[in-house]
N, C-alpha and C positions, 0 to 999 in steps of 0.2 A: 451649712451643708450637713447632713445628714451621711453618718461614714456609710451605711446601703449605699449612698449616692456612687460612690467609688466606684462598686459593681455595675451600675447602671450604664453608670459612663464610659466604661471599660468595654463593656456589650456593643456599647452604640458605635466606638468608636474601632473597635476588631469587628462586628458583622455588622454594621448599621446599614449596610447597601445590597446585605442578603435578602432576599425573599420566601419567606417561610407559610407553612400553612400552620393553621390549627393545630392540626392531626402532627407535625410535627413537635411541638411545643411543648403538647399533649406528652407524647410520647416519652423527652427531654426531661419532662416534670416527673414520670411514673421512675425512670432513672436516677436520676435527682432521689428520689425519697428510697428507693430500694438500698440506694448508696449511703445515705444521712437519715436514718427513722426518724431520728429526734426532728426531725423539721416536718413531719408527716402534719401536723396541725398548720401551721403557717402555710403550708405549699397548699393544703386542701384549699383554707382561706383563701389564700392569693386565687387560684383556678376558679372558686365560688364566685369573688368578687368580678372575674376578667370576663365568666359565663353570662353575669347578670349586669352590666353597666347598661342596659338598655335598655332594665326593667323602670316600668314607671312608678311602682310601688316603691323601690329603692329609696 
């Protein structure tokens, strides 16, 4: 297990039965990074990767 995992698991298991949109997410992530600069790369990566799983070039 991978320690990220902790967090993962943590999320699922405090909101796993909420229902959220995008635009919220979205929102949570621009927070996230205005709070934590230093992860402004990995958070952008992460939102790249989550915009683009459906490309077939990928």
């Amino acid at each position: 297990m991978y320690f990220t995992d902790r967090g993962i698991e943590e999320l699922e298991r405090r909101r796993g039965e909420e229902e959220v949109t995008l635009a919220w997410v979205a929102e949570r992530l621009r927070e996230f990074v205005d709070l934590n600069p230093e992860f402004e790369t990995p958070t952008e990566r992460f939102a790249t990767w989550l915009a683009r799983l459906d490309d077939e070039d990928d």
